[in-house]
C-alpha positions in Angstrom: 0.0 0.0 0.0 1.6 3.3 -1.2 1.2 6.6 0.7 -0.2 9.6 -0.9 -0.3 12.8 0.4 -3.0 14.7 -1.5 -3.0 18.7 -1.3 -6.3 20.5 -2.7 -8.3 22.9 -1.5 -11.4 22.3 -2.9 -12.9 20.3 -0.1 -15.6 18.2 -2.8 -12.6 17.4 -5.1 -10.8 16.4 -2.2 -12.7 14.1 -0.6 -13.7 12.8 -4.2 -10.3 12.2 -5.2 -9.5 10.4 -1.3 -12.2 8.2 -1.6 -11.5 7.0 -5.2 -7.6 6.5 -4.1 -8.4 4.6 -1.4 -10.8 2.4 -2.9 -7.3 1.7 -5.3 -5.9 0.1 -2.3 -3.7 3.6 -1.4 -3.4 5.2 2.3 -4.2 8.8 1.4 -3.8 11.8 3.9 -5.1 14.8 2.8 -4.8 18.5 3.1 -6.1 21.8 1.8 -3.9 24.2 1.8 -0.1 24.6 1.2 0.9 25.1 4.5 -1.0 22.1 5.9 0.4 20.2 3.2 3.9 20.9 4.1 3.6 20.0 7.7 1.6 16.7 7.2 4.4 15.6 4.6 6.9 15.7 7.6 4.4 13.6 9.7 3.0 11.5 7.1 6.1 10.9 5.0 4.5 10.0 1.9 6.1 7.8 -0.7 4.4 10.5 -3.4 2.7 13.8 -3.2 -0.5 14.7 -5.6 -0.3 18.8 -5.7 -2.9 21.3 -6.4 -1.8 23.8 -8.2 -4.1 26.6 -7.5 -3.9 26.8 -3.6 -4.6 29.4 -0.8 -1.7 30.8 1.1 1.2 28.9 -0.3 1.2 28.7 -3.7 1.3 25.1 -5.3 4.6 26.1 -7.3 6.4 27.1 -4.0 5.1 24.0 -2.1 6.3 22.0 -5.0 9.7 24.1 -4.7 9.9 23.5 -0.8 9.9 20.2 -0.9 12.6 20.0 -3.5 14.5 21.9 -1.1 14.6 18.7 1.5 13.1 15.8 -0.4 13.2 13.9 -3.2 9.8 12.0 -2.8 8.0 11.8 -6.3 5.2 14.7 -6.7 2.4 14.5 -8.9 0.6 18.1 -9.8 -2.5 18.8 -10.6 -3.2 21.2 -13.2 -6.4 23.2 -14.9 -6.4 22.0 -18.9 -4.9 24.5 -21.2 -2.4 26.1 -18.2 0.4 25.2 -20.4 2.7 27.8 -19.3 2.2 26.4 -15.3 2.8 22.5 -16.7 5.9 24.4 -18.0 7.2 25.7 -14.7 5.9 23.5 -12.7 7.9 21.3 -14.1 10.9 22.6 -14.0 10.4 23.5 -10.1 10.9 19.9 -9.0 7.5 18.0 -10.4 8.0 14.8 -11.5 4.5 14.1 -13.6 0.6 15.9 -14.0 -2.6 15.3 -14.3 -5.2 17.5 -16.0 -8.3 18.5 -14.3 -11.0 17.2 -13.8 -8.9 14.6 -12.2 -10.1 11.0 -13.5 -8.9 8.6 -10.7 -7.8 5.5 -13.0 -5.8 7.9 -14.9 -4.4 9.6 -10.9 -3.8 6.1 -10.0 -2.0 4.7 -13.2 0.2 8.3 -12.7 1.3 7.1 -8.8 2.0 3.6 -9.7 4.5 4.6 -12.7 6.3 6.8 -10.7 6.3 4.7 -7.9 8.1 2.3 -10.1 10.5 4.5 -11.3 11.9 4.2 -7.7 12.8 0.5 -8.2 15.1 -1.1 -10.0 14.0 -3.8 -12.6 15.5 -7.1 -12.0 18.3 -6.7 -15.1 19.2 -3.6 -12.8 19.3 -4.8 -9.3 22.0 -7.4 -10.4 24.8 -4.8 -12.1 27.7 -5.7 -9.9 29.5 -2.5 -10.4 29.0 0.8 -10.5 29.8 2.7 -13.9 32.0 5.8 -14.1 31.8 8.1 -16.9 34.1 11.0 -16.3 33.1 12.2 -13.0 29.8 10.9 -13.1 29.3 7.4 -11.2 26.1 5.6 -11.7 25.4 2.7 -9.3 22.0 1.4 -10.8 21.8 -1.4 -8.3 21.8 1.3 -5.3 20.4 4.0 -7.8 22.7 6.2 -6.2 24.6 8.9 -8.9 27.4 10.7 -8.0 29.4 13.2 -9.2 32.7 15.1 -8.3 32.4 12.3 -5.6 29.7 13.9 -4.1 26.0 12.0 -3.9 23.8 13.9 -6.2 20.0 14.0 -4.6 17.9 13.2 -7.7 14.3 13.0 -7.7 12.8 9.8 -9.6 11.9 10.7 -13.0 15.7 12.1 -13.0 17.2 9.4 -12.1 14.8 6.7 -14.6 16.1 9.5 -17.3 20.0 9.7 -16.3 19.1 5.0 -15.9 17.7 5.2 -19.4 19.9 7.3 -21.6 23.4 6.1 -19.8 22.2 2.7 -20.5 23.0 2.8 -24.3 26.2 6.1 -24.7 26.4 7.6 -27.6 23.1 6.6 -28.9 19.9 8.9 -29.8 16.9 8.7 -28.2 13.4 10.5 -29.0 11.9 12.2 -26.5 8.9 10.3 -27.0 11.2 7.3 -26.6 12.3 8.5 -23.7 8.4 9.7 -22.1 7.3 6.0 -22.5 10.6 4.7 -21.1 10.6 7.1 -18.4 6.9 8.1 -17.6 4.8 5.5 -19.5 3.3 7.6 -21.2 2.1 7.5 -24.9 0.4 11.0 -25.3 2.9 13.1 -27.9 1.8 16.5 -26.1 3.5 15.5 -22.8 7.2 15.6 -24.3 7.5 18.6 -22.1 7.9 16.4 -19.1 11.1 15.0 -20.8 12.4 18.5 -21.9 12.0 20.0 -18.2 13.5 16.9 -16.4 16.2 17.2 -18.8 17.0 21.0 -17.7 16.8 19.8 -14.0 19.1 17.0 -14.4 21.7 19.1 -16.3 21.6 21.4 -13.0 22.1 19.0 -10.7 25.0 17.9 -12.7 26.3 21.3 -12.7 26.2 21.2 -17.0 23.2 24.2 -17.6 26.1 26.1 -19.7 26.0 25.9 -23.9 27.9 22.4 -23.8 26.5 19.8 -21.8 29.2 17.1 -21.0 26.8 14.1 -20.1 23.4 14.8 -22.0 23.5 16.2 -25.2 20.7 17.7 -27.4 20.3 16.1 -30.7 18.1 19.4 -32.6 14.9 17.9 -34.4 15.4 15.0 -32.3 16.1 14.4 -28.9 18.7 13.2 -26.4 22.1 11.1 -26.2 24.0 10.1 -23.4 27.9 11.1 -23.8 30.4 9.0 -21.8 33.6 9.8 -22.4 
């Protein structure tokens, strides 16, 4: 049983959106505003966060940013359809997958179980015996920990199934839509966004947001490769 910790402040959609989680096997803890949501996640300690975006008080963007700030754990946000420019940055401020409103809870709950998985290793993975050094970067898949300078770097999830995915094959191209269903499960061409944001993020935890990436290169028209040497 997974725990979500769900932050919206409509108190219908809420308790809608609790009820239909539960009844998919999940223990939800809910809360309707920002602040609220950012205590209970020290108290609850989910294993992924569902975030409104549109909140009182704290905005969803800067819960979504705090977090980042001390945790890793996976957040889902939850957006209005067409707020583009919001999927955009909230994106880029730490969020590792959305949902469009009117949240359908199949869809909510086929969203926490792929990112849920993105935090275990297949079984191909688990039994690497080594870690692999490119450069200065050292990927240890079997203990999904990345490293770089010699220094742990704190990825979220989706980063790290991304940094798993295109280090797995160096030197070869992959589409972003390649990458989304490798990465996110996802088959929808329109959410290719969530690949070019977690790209940016990566690149910043790995220090490389200059013109010349070292590790993930852009491949115009394209998408992404994987440089190890």
């Amino acid at each position: 049983m997974s725990r979500v910790l769900l932050v919206e402040d409509d108190p219908a959609v809420r308790k809608g959106v609790q009820l239909a989680l539960r009844h998919q096997g999940h223990d939800v803890c809910a809360a309707g505003t920002g602040e609220e949501g950012l205590e209970r996640l020290r108290s609850f300690r989910p294993d992924v966060v569902v975030l409104d975006l549109m909140l009182p008080g704290i905005a969803g963007l800067d819960v979504c940013r705090r977090i980042r700030e001390r945790d890793q754990v996976p957040i889902i946000m939850v957006t209005a359809r067409g707020d583009d420019v919001d999927v955009v940055v909230g994106l880029e401020a730490g969020a590792d997958d959305y949902v469009v409103k009117p949240v359908q809870a199949r869809v909510l709950d086929a969203r926490i179980r792929a990112v849920l998985r993105r935090l275990n290793p297949s079984p191909s993975e688990a039994v690497r015996p080594r870690p692999e050094t490119h450069g200065d970067l050292t990927i240890d898949r079997a203990g999904l920990v990345v490293s770089h300078h010699g220094e742990r770097v704190p990825l979220a999830p989706s980063e790290l199934r991304l940094l798993l995915t295109l280090s797995a094959a160096p030197g070869q191209v992959l589409s972003r839509q390649q990458l989304l269903e490798a990465v996110w499960e996802h088959s929808y061409h329109g959410d290719i966004r969530l690949v070019d944001a977690c790209v940016k993020r990566l690149r910043g935890k790995l220090g490389e947001l200059g013109g010349d990436p070292r590790y993930i290169q852009t491949v115009r028209g394209f998408g992404y490769r994987f440089r190890s040497q």
